[in-house]
C-alpha positions as CSV (number, residue, x, y, z in Angstrom):
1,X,-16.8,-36.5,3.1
2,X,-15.1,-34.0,1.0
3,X,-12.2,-31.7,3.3
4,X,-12.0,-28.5,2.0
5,X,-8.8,-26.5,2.8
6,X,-9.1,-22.1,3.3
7,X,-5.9,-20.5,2.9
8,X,-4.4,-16.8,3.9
9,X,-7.5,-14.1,4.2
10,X,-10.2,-17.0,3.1
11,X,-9.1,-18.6,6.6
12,X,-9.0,-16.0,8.5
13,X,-12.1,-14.7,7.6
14,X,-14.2,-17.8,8.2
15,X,-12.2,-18.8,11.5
16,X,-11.4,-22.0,9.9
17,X,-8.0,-23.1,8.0
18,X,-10.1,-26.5,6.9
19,X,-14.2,-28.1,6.9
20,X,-15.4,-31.3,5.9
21,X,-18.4,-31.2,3.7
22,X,-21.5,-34.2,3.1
23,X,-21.3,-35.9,-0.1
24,X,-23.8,-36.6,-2.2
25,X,-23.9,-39.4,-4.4
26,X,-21.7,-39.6,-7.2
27,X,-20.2,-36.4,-6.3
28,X,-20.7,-32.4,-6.6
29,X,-19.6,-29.7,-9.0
30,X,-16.8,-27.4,-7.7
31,X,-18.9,-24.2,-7.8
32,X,-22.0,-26.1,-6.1
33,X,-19.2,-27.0,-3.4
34,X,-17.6,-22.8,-3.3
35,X,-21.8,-22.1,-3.1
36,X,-22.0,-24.3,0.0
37,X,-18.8,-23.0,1.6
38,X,-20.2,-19.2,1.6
39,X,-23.9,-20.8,2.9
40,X,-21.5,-22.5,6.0
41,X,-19.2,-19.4,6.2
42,X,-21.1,-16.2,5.4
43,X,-17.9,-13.7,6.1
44,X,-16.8,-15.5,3.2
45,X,-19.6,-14.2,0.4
46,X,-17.8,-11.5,-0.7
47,X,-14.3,-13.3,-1.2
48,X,-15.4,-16.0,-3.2
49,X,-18.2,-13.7,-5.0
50,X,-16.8,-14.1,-8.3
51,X,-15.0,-18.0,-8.0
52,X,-13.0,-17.5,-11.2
53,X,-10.3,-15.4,-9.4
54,X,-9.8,-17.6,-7.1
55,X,-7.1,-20.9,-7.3
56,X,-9.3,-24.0,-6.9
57,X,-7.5,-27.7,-6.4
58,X,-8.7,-30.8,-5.9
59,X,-6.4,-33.6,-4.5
60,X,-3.5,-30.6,-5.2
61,X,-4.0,-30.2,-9.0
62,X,-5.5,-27.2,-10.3
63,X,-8.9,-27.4,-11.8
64,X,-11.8,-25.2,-12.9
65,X,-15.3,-24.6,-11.3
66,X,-16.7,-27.4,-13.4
67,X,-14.9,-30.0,-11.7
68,X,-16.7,-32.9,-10.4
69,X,-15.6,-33.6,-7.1
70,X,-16.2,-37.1,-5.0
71,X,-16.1,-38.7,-2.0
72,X,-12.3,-38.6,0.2
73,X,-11.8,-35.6,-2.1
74,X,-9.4,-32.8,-0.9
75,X,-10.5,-29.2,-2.0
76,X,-8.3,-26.2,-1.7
77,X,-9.9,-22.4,-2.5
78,X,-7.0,-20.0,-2.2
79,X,-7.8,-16.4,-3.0
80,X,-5.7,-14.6,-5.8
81,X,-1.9,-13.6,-4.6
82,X,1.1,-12.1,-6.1
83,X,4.4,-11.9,-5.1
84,X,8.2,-11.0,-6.2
């Protein structure tokens, strides 16, 4: 199982602050995962419409879209956010 973790507006929108996701065989690329995400949550297509603006971790380090992500994996999507 991979556990995916949806922070601020990406949580609220889906109703969910985490989901655990099937996984297949040796593993899935990051933007297959973000792809099944929006299938599972559809109030979530237009948020992560364009995945490069978003902060993606895996097992809390950053990483890009062509990550490979395994089994016991932990996935965080956070949407983009500034602050002072």
């Amino acid at each position: 199982m991979i556990k995916v973790l949806l922070f601020a507006r990406l949580a609220d929108l889906a109703r969910v602050r985490d989901a655990s996701f099937d996984c297949p065989g040796e593993g899935v690329r990051l933007d297959d995962l973000v792809k099944r995400v929006v299938v599972r949550y559809p109030a979530l297509q237009t948020s992560l419409a364009q995945p490069r603006l978003l902060f993606l971790a895996i097992n809390q380090k950053q990483t890009g879209l062509d990550a490979q992500v395994k089994d016991g994996d932990e996935v965080a999507i956070m949407p983009p956010f500034s602050g002072g």
